[in-house]
TORDO-737090 format. One record per residue: residue in one letter; x, z, y of N, C-alpha, C, CB in turn; residue number from 1. Coordinates in pm, 1 decimal, always signed. Glycine has a CB too. Layout:
residues N
A | X | Z | Y | X | Z | Y | X | Z | Y | X | Z | Y | NUM
...
***
This chain:
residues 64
X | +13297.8 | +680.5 | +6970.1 | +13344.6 | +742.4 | +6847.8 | +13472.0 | +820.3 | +6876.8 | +13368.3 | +636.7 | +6737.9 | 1
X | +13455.8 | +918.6 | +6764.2 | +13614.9 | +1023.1 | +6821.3 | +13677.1 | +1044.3 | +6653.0 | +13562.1 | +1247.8 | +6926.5 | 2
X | +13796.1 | +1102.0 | +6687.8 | +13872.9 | +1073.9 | +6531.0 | +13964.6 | +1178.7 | +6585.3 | +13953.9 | +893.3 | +6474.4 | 3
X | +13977.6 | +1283.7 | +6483.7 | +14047.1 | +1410.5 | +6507.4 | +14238.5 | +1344.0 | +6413.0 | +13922.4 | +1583.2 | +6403.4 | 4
X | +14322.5 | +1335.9 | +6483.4 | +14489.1 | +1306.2 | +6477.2 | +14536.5 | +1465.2 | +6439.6 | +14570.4 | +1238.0 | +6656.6 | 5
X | +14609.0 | +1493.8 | +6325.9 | +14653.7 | +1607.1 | +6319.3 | +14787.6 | +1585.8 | +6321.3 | +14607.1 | +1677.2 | +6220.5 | 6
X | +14889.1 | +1637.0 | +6346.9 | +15050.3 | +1660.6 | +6294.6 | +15135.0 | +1783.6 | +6255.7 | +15128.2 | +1618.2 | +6390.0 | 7
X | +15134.2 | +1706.0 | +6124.8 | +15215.8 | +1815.4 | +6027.7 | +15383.5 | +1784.8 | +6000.9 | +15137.1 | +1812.0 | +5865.6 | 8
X | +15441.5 | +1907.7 | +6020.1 | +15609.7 | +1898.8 | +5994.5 | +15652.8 | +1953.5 | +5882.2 | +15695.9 | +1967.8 | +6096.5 | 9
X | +15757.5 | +1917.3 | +5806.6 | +15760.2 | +1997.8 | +5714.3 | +15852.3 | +2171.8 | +5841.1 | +15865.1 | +1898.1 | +5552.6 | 10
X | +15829.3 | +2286.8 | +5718.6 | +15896.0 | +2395.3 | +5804.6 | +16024.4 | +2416.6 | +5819.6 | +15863.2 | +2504.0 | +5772.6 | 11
X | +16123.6 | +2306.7 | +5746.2 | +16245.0 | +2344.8 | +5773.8 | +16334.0 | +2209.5 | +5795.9 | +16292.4 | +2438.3 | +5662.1 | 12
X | +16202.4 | +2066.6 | +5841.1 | +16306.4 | +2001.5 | +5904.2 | +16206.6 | +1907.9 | +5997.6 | +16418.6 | +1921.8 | +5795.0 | 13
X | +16215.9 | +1967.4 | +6143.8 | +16095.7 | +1901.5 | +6220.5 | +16077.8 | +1732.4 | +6241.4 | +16104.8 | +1962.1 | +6364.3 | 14
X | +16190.4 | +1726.5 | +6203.1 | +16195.8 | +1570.1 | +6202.5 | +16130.9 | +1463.6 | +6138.5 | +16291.9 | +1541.1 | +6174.3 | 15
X | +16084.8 | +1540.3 | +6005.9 | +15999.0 | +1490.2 | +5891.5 | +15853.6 | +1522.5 | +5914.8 | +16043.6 | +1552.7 | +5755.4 | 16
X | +15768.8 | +1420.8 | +5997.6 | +15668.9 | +1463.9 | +6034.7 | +15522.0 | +1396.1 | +6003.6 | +15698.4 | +1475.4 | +6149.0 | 17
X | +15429.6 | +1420.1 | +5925.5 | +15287.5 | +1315.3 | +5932.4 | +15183.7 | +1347.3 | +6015.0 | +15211.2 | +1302.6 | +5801.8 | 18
X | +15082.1 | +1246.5 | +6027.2 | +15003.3 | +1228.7 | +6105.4 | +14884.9 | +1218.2 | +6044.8 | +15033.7 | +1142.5 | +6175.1 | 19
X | +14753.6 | +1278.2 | +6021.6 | +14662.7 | +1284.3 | +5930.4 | +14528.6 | +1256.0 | +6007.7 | +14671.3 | +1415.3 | +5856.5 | 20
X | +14437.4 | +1116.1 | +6027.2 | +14311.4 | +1151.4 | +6089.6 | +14236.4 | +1200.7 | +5965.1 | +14236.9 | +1026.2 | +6171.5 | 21
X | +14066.0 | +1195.9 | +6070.5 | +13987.3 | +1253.9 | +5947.2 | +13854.2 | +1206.1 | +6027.9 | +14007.6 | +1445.4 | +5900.4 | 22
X | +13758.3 | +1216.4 | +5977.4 | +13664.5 | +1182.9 | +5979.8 | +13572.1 | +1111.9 | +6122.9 | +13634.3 | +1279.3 | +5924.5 | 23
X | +13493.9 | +1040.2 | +6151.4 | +13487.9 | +1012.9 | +6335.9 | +13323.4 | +1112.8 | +6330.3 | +13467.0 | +766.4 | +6413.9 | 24
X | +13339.0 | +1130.2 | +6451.7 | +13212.7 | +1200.7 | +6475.9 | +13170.8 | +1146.6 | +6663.0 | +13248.2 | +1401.9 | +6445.6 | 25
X | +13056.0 | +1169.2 | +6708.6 | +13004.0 | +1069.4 | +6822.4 | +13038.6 | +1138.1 | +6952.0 | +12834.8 | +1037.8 | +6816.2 | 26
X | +13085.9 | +1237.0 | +6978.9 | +13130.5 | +1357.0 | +7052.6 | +13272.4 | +1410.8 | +7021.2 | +13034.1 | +1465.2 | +7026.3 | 27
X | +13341.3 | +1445.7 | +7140.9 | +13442.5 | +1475.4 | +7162.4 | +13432.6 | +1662.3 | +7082.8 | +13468.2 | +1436.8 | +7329.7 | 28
X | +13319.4 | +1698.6 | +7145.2 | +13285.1 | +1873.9 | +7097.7 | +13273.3 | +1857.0 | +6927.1 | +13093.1 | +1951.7 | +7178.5 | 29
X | +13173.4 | +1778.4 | +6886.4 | +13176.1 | +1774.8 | +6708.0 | +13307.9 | +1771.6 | +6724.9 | +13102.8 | +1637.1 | +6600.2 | 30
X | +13403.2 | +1681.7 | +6773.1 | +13558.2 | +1664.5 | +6714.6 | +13578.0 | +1759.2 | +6730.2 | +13666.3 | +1582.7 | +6760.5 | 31
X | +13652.8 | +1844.0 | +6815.9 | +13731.6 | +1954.7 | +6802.6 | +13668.1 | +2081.8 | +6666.6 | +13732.9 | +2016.2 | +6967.9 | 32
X | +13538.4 | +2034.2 | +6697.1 | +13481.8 | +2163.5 | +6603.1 | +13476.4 | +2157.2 | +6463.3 | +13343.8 | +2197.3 | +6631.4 | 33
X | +13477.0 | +2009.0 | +6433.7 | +13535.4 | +1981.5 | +6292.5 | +13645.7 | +1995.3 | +6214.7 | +13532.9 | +1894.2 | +6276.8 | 34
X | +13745.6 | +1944.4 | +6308.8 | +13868.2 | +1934.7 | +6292.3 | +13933.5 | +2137.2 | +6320.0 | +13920.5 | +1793.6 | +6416.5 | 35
X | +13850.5 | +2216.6 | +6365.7 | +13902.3 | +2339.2 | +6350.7 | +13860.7 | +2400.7 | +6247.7 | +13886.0 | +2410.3 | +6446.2 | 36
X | +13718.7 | +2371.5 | +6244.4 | +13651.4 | +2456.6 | +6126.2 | +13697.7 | +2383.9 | +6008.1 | +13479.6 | +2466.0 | +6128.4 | 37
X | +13710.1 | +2213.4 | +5989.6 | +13713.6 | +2192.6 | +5809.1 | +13855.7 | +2155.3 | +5847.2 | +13594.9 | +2050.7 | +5702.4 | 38
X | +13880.2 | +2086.2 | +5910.1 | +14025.4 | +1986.2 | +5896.0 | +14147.6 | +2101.8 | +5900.4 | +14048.7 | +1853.2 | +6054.6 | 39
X | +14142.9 | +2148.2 | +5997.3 | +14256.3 | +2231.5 | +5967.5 | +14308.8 | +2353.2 | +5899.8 | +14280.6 | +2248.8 | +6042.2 | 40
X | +14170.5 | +2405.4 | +5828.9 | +14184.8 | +2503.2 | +5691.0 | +14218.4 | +2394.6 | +5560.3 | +14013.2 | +2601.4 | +5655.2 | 41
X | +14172.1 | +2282.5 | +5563.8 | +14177.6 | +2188.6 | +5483.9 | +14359.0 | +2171.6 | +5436.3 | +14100.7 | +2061.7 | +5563.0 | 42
X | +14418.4 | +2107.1 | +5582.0 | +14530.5 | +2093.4 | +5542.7 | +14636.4 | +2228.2 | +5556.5 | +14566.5 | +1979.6 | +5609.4 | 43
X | +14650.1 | +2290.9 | +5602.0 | +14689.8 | +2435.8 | +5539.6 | +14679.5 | +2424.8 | +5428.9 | +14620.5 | +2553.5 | +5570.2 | 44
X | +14642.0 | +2443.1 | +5344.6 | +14582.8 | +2487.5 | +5214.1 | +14657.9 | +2334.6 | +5148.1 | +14375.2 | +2515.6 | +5208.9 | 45
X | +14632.0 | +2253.8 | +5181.4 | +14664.0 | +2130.0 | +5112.6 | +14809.5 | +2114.6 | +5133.7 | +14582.0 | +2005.8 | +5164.1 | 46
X | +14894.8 | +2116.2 | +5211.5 | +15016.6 | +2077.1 | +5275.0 | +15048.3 | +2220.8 | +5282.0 | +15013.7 | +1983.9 | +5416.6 | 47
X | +15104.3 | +2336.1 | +5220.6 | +15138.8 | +2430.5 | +5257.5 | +15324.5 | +2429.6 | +5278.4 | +15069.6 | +2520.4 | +5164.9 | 48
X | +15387.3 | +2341.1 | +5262.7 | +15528.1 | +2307.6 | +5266.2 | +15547.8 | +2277.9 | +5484.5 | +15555.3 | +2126.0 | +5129.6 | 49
X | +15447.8 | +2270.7 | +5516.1 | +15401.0 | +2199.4 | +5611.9 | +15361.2 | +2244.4 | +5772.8 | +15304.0 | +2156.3 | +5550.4 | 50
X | +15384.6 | +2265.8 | +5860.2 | +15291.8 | +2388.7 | +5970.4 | +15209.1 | +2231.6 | +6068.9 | +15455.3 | +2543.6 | +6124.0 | 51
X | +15173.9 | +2290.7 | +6080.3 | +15093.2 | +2188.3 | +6234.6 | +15081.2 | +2207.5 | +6324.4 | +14982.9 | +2151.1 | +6257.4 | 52
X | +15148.8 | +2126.0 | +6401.7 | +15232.9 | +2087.7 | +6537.9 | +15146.7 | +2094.4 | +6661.0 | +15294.5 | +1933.4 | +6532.8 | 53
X | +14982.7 | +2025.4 | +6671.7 | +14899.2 | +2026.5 | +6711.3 | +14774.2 | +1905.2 | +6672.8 | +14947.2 | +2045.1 | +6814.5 | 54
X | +14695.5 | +1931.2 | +6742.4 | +14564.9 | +1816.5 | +6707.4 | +14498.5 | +1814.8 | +6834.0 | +14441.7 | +1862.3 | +6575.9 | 55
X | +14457.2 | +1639.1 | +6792.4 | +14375.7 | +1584.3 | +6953.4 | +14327.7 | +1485.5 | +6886.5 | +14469.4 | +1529.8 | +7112.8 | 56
X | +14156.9 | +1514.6 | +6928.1 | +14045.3 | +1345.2 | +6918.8 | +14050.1 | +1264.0 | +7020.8 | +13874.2 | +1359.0 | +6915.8 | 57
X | +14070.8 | +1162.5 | +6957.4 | +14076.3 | +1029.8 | +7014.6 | +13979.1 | +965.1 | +7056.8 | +14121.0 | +955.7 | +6946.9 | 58
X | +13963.7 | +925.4 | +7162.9 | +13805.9 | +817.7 | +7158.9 | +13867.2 | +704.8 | +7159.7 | +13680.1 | +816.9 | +7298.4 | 59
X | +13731.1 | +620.3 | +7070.1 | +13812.5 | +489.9 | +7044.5 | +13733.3 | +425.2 | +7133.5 | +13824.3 | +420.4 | +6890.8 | 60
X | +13729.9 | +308.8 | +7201.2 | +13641.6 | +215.5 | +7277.1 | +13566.4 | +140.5 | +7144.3 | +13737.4 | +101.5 | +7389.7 | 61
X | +13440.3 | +132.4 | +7181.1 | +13335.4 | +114.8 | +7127.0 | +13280.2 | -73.6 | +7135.8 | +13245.4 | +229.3 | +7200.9 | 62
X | +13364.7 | -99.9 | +7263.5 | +13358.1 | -272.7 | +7270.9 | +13415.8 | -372.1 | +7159.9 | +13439.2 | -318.8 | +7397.1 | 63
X | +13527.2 | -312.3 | +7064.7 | +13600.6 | -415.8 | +6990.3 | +13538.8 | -395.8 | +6852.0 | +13767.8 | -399.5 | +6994.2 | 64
***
């Protein structure tokens, strides 16, 4: 499983920063391609006080 991590700052004080996952998908490729095409027009639009810092899917281990 993969889980797209976004981080958002506000724009005028980098210090103030969140961390937003979103949805898991079974592939590392769905991740990125989700998280470009919906997730990150998503929060733009949602968080516009806000820029984003960058984004990376996670794989989670699948044993626990």
């Amino acid at each position: 499983m993969w889980t797209p991590i976004v981080l958002l700052c506000l724009t005028t004080n980098l210090t103030e920063c969140i961390a937003i996952g979103g949805p898991i998908a079974f592939d590392e490729e769905s991740c990125i391609e989700s998280v470009k095409e919906v997730g990150l027009p998503y929060l733009k639009q949602k968080h516009t006080d806000k820029v984003i810092h960058g984004y990376q899917c996670i794989q989670w281990n699948q044993d626990t």
